[in-house]
N, C-alpha and C positions, 0 to 999 in steps of 0.2 A: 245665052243664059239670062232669064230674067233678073227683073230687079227683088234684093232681098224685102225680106218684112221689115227691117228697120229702114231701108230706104223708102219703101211704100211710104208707109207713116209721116216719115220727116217730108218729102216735097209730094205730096199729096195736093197740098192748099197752094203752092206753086202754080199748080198743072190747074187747077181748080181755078183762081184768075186769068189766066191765059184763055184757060175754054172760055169763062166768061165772058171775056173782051171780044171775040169774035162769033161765040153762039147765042151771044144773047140770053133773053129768059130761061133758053133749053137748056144752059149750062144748071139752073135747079134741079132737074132729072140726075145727074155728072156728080153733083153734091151727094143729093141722097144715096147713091151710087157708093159714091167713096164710102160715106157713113158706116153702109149697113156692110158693105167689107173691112172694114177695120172693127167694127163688134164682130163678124164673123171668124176674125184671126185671131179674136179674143186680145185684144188690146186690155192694157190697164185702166183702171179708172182714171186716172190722172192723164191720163195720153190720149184717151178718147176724148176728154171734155176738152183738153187743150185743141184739139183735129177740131172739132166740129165749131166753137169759136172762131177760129181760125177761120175755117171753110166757109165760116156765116158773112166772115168780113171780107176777105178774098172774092167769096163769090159775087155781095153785094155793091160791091167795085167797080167789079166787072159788067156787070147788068150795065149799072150807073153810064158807065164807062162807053159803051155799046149803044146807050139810047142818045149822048153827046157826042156820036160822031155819026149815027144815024140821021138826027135833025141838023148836020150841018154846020155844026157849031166849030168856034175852033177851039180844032186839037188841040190845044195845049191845057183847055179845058181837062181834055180825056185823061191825058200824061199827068196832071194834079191828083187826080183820082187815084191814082197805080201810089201814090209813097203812103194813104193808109193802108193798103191792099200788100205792099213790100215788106211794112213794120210788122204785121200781124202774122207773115211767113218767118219770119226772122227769130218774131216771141216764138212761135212754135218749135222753130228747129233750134231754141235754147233749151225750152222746155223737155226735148225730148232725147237730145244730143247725148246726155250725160247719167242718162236713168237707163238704157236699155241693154239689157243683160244679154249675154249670147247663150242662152238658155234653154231649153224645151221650155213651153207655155205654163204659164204659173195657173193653179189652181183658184176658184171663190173664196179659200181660205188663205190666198196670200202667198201659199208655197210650190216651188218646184216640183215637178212630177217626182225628180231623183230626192229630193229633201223630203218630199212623203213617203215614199220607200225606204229612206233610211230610220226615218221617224218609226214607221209602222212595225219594220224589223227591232227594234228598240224594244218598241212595246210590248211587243208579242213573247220576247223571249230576255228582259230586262227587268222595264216596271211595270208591266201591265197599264191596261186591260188586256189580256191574252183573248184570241179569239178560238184557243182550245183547248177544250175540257181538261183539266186536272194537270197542266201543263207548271210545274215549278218553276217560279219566275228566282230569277238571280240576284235581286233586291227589288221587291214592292214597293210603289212610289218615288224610284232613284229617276225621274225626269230628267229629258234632253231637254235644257230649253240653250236661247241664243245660240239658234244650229247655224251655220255661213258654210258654205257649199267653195270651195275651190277646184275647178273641173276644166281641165285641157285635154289636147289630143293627147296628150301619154302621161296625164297624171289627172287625178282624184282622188279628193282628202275632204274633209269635214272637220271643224271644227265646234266647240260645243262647251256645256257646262253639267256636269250631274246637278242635280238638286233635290234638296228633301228637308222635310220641314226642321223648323228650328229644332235642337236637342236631340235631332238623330246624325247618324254615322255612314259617308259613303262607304257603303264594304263592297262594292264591285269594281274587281281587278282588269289588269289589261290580259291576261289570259280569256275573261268571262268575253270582253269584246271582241278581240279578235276571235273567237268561237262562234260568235255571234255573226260576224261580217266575213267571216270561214276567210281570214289573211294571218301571217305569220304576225309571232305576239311582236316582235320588235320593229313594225309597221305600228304599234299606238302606243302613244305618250301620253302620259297620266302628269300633271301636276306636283311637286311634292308637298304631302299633307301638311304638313309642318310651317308649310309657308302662306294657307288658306285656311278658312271657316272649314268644322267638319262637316258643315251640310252642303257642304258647294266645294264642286273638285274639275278646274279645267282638263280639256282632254283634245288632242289630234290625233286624226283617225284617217292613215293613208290606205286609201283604199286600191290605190294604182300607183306607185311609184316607176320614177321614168327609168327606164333601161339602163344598164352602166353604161358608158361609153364605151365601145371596142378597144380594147388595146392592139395596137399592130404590135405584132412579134417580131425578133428579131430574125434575119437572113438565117441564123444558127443559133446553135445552144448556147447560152452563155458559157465562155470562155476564161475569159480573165475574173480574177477574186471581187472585182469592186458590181460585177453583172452576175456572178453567182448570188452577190450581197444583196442586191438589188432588186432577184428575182426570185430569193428563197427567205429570206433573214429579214428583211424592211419592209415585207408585205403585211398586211394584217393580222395572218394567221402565222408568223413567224418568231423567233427567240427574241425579234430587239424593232418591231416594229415602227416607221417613220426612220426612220436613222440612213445616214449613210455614210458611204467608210471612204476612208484616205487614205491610201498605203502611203508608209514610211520608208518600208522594204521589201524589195521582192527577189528574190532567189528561187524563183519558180514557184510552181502552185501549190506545193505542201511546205510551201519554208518563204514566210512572209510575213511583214508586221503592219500596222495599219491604226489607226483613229476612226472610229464608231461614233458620230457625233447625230444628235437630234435636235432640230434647229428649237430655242430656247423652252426646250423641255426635259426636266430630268430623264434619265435615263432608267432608272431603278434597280431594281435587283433582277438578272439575267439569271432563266436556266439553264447551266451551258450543256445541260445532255438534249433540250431543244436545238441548242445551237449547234453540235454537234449531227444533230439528225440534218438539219438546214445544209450544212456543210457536206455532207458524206463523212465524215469525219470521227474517229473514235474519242473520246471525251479527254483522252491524256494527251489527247495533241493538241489541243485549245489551250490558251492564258488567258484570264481578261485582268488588264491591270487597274484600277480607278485611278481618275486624272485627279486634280484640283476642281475642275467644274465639273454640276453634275450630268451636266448635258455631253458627255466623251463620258468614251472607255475606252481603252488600249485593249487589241487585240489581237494574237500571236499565233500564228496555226505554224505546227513545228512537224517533218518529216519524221525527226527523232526528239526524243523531248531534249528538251538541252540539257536536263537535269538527271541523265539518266546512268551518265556516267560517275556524279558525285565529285566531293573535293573530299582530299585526303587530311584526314585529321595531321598526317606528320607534316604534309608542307604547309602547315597556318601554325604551327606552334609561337611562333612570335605574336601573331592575333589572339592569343586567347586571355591574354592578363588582362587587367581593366585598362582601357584608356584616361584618358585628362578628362575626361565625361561619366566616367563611368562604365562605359559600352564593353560589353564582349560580344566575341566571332562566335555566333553560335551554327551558322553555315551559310548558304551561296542564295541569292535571290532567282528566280527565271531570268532576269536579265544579265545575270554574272556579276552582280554587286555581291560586296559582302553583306551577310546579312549579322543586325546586331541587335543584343540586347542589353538594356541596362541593369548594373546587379547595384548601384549606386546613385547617388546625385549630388557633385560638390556645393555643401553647402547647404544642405538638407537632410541629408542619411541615407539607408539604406532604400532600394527598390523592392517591390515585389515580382515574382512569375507566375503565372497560370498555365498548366500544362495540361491539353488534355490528350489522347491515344488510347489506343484500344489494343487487345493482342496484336503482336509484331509489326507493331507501325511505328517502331523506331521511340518508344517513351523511353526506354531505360537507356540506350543509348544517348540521348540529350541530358539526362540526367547527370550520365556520368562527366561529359559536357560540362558541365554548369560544377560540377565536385570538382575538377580540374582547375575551371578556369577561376572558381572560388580560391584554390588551395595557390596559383601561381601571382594571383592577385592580393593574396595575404589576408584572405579573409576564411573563420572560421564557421565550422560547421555543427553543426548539432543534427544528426541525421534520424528519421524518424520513419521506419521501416517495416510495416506492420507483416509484409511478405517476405520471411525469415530467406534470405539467400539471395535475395537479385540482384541488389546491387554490387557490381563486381568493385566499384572506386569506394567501397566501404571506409576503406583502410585511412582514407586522407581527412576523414571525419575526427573530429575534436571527441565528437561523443557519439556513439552509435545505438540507437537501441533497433534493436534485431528478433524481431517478433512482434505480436500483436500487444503483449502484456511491456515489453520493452518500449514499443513504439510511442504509446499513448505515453510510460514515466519519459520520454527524450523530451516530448509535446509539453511537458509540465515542466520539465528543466528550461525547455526555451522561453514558459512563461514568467517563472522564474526571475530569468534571467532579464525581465523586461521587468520586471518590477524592483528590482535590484538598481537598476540604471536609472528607472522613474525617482528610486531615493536618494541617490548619487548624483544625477544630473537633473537639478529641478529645472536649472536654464541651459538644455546644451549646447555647446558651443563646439563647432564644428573648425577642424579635423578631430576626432577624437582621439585619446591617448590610449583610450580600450579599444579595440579592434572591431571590424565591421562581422559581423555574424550572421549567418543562414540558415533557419530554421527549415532542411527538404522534407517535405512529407509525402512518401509515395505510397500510391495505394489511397489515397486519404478518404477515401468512400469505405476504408474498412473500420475506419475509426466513427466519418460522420454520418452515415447514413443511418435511416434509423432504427435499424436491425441491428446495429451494431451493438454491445451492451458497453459503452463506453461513449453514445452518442452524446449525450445530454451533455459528457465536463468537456468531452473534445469540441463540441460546437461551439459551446460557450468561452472556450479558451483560443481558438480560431480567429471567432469573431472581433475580442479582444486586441489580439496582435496584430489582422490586418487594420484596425481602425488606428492602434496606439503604436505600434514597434518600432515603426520607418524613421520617427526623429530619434529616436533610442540607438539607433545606427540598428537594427536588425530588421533583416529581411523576409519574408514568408515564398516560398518555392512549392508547390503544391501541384501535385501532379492527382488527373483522376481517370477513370477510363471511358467518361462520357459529359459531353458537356451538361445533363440533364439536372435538375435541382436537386434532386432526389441524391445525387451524388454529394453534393456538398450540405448534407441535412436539412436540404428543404429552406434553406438560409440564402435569402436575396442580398443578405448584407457581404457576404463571405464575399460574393462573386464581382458585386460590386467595387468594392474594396482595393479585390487585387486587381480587378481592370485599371482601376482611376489609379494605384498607384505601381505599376509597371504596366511589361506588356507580356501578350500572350501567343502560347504554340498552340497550333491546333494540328492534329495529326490525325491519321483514319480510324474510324469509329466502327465499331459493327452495326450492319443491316439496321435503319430506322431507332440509332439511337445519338444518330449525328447532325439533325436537323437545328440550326443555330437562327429560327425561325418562332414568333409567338411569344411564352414563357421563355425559352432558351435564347433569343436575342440577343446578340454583340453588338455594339454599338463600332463601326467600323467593317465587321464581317456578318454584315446584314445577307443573310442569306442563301450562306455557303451551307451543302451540306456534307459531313464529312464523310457520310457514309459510302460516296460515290467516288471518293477518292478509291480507285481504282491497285487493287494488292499489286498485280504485277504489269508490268510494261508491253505493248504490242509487239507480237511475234515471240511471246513467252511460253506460249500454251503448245505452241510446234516443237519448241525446244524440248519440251517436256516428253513429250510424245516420243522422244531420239531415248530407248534406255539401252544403257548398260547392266549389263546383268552379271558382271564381276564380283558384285558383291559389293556392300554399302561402305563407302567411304570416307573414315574416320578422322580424316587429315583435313577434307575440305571445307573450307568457310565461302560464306554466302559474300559475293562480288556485289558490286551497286547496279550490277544491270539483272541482278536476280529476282528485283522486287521492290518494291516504292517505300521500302522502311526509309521513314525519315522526311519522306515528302506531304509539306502538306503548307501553314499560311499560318506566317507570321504579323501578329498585329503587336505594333510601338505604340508610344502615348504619342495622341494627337496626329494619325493616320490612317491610311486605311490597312486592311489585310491583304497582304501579297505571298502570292505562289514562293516556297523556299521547298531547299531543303540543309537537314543537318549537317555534319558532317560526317562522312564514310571514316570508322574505326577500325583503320588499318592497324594500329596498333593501339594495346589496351593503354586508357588515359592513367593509368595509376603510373605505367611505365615513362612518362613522362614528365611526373612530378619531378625527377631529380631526387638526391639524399636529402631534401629537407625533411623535416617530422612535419607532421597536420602544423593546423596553425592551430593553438592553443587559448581558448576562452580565459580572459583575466581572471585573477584572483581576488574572489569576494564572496560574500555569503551563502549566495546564491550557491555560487559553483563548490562552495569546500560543504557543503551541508547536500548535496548533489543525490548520495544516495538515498538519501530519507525522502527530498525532494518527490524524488521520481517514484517513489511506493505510496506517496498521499496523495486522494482524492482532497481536489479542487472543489469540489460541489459537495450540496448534500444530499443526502438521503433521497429526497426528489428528486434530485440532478439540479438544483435551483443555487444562488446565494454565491456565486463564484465569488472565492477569495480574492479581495483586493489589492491587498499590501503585502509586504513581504515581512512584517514584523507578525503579522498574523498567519502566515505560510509556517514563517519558522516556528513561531509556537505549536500550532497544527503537528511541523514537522516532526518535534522534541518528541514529542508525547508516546505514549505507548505503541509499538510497532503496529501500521495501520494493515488491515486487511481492505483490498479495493472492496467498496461498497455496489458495484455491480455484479462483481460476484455472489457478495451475501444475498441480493436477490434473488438469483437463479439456483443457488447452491444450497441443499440443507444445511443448517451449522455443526459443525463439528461439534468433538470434546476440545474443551478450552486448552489443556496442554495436548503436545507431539505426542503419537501413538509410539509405541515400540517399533513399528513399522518404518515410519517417519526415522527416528534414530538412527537405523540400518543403514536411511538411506548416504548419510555424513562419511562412512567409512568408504562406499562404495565411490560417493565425487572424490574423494580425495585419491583414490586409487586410480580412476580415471585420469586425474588432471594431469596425475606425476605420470601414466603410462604415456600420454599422448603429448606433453612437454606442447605443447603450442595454446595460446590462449580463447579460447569457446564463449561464445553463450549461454545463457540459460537454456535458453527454447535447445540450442545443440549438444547440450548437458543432459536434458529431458530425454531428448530424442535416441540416444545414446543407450543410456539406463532405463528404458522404455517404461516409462513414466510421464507424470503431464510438467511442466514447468511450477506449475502453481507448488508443487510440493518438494521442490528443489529451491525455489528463490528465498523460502524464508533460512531453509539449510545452508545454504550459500553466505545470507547475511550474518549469522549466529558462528560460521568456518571464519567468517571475516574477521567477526568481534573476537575473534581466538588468535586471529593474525595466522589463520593456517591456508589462506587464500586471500591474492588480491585481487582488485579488480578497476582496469586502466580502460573507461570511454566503453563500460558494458562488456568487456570479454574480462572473463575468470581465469585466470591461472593458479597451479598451487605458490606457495611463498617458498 
């Protein structure tokens, strides 16, 4: 194998002394020789002037050299000659040592064959000049300049700069490039604008990137959980990429616990129906717990979910009153903790809850939950129920209103009731002598939403109580059936409120209305969607398929392994959200109250002025100007019997007094009340005499003022 071009070059002038010293004059011929082959290989300017300097001294050395041992002389003469003739190879081979590219031959205009072809592609279909007719360039005048060529055996890249004159704008994207140099777009890197001039945009442009390295596989399929994780779940295109897992416990390959850590990189938000794909795995057989750091997650892949058998409301009856904190057992964690929430805080007042669920995912159920462990804990209720009939632990409420026109007068008695205590307690001091109180409000998207015709005072008297209530010693318990804003009236303060002052249930939502992602963000349960909480448990859909055809079975109640009511992710203050469930209502919670009566709201203005209360609208006209005080409530209240002013909008006006009609209807509730000896609601008054409420409630009040009917916490009886 001959010698390369760049060794040519460098000892050229070498070889060029040598011949001189022994051919004499001839070695001239040897010079020119070299010369006109290094212009032939196209040498540089600089590299050819430094060669033929070189050559001129070297050679004329040598001649020198050659005619001093020709005559005789002494050599040591000759051997003097040879250290200008050494120095002038030395300058050369510095001169050239450190400039010579491993290149194809540069061009008269300075550039690489491959840096003119990339140039020329540039122009042609970038910024012009195009060298074809009518060819639309992708920005005119977007110049390559400061091109640098990076090129090895398994890689080529370029780098570069757009440019264009002052006061214009790079608009060519890395799609336009790579189109242009026909490579995938995330092969070139564009600059970000933001951090450069708009007329200048750095950019690299891999034109050949090196191969991946092989992975050698393994002897087998991955086997054990930490080589499934490793080879399905940690890879790039997997649920929890970089990461790898530490088992805690292993009870075989569907029933094992573990640590998901990513060396000091958050982890973020997981989607475990990815994870579940990764896994083989169905989505109810996954937990992911979050650690303290963000870099771990805890995660639980269960045969059976552990939660699938529930805990029995009768063996936790000792958990359910308030602890020395405040806490109640609201049900079981994934991990067999009890799980708790605060309905209090010694030394502060009451707590809030956030409840959301969607059909049969266990909302009324917790509800009733929370009316229980309220009523064992000595705390009173004011219940506010705009869907007449659901709640079965009705009974243990102080005050109940039961229906939509009920619901909203309870919501005013609880605000009331807050302002009563705001005049009574300007400095409270805690433990209070008046009783801790819980305003539930279920359904509450049918009061705030804004289809509601009661939106405007309920939003405003909402907002109100979760900002003011908590040192008042009352509570706010709100239950909705989607976490969406739209639910709680489009009001970011509502939502905010009761996070920062309790904690929250989240239960299963319907199809694409459970995503806690964007506008809908928990801070804590960053990311869960609830929608995917899954209605029934694996190996439930076979069961189903088994019928009996006996005829439908009036006796049976639904077991905890019939369906996931109840499961879903409890977030506390200052945690994250964790897998729970409620607790299974083996037996109904009222039945457990014991002979005590409700716990009963003190006595004050508020509550002896109660029924007027609850028939005046809070706002006005607009829905604007919420009442503040309670010395202006009660006057409000006095006044001529109020008709709800939502009505008057929607409703034509009447004649100012009762129709004959209206009259009729007095004899009829009273015949009613005495037939059916049990105490009703309005809305079950209405429903009854098949009639609307609206034309029974003032009937009602007018039987009262007769003292021909009472009426104890919203249900009517005769006297």
């Amino acid at each position: 194998m001959g010698p390369t071009r760049a060794q040519f070059i460098q000892y050229a002038p070498a070889a060029l002394a040598v011949a001189s010293a022994t051919a004499g004059p001839w070695s001239a011929l040897a010079a020119a020789a070299a010369g006109a082959g290094a212009w032939a290989i196209d040498a540089s300017v600089p590299t050819l002037r430094s060669l033929i300097a070189c050559g001129i001294t070297a050679t004329g050395c040598g001649i020198a050299a050659h005619q001093v041992l020709a005559s005789g002389m002494n050599p040591l003469f000759a051997l003097g000659l040879a250290v200008p003739a050494g120095a002038a190879v030395l300058a050369h081979h510095r001169n050239t040592a450190s400039g010579l590219p491993a290149l194809p031959a540069t061009t008269t205009t300075g550039q690489t064959s491959q840096a003119q072809l990339i140039t020329a592609w540039w122009k042609e279909f970038i910024s012009g000049p195009t060298q074809t007719e009518g060819r639309k360039l992708i920005q005119a005048g977007a110049g390559l300049a400061h091109l640098v060529l990076d090129v090895g055996e398994d890689h080529a890249s370029f780098t570069g700069v757009i440019t264009l004159p002052q006061g214009q704008q790079v608009r060519v994207k890395a799609a336009d490039i790579a189109a242009v140099y026909q490579i995938p777009v995330s092969q070139v890197e564009m600059g970000d604008p933001k951090h450069y001039a708009p007329n200048a945009l750095p950019i690299t442009v891999h034109l050949k990137k090196p191969s991946a390295a092989p992975q050698i596989a393994a002897a087998g399929a991955p086997a054990t959980p930490e080589e499934l994780w490793a080879a399905h779940v940690a890879v790039p295109e997997g649920a929890m990429p970089g990461t790898t897992l530490t088992l805690t416990r292993y009870d075989g390959p569907l029933d094992w616990e573990g640590i998901a850590t990513r060396a000091r990189r958050a982890i973020g938000t997981v989607n475990i129906h990815d994870l579940a794909g990764n896994l083989d795995l169905e989505t109810i057989q996954i937990a992911l717990a979050p650690t303290d750091k963000p870099s771990q997650m805890g995660v639980r892949v269960m045969r059976e979910h552990a939660l699938m058998h529930g805990t029995m409301l009768s063996s936790v009856v000792d958990e359910l009153a308030m602890d020395s904190r405040g806490y109640v057992r609201l049900g079981t964690y994934i991990d067999a903790r009890a799980a708790l929430v605060p309905l209090a805080q010694p030394g502060s007042g009451a707590r809030h809850l956030y409840l959301v669920g969607g059909s049969r995912s266990g909302k009324s159920g917790v509800l009733e939950q929370v009316l229980l462990s309220a009523h064992k804990s000595r705390i009173a209720v004011i219940l506010s129920s705009p869907q007449a009939g659901t709640i079965a632990g009705a009974g243990l409420a102080a005050y109940c209103g039961d229906g939509l026109d009920e619901a909203m007068g309870a919501l005013r008695l609880a605000y009331a009731m807050m302002l009563d205590r705001e005049a009574r307690y300007r400095s409270p001091a805690f433990p209070f002598t008046d009783p801790l109180i819980l305003i539930v409000i279920d359904e509450a998207h049918m009061l705030l939403s804004v289809s509601s015709q009661y939106h405007a005072e309920a939003k405003a008297i909402v907002e109100q109580m979760t900002r003011r209530s908590l040192k008042r010693g009352i509570g706010v318990v709100l239950a909705t059936q989607t976490p969406l804003a739209e639910d709680l009236g489009n009001s970011s303060i509502i939502r905010s409120q009761l996070l920062i002052g309790g904690g929250a249930v989240f239960l299963r939502c319907a199809k694409g209305q459970g995503s806690l992602v964007g506008a809908n963000a928990v801070e804590g349960a960053e990311g869960i969607d609830l929608s995917k909480i899954p209605p029934q448990w694996p190996g439930q859909y076979a069961k189903v398929a088994d019928r009996d055809m006996s005829g439908l079975d009036t006796t049976a109640v639904a077991n905890p392994e019939d369906g996931t009511f109840g499961l879903g992710y409890l977030l506390t203050p200052g945690s994250q959200a964790v897998q729970f469930r409620s607790l299974y209502l083996d037996v109904p919670p009222a039945s457990l109250a014991g002979s005590q009566p409700p716990v009963a709201v003190e006595h004050c203005q508020a509550w002896q002025h109660r029924d007027a209360i609850t028939r005046t609208p809070m706002v006005d006209q607009r829905g604007k100007n919420l009442i503040g005080s309670l010395a202006d409530l009660l006057t409000k209240a006095q006044q001529s019997p109020p008709v709800p002013h939502q009505r008057a909008q929607t409703e034509p006006a009447g004649p100012a007094g009762p129709s004959d009609g209206q009259e009729l209807i007095k004899p009829r509730i009273l015949e009613l009340l005495r037939q059916e000896s049990i105490p009703m609601t309005a809305e079950t008054i209405a429903r009854k005499l098949g009639t609307s409420a609206k034309h029974i409630k003032p009937r009602l009040s007018e039987l009262k003022r007769r003292d021909e009917v009472t009426n104890e916490n919203g249900l009517w009886k005769a006297a």
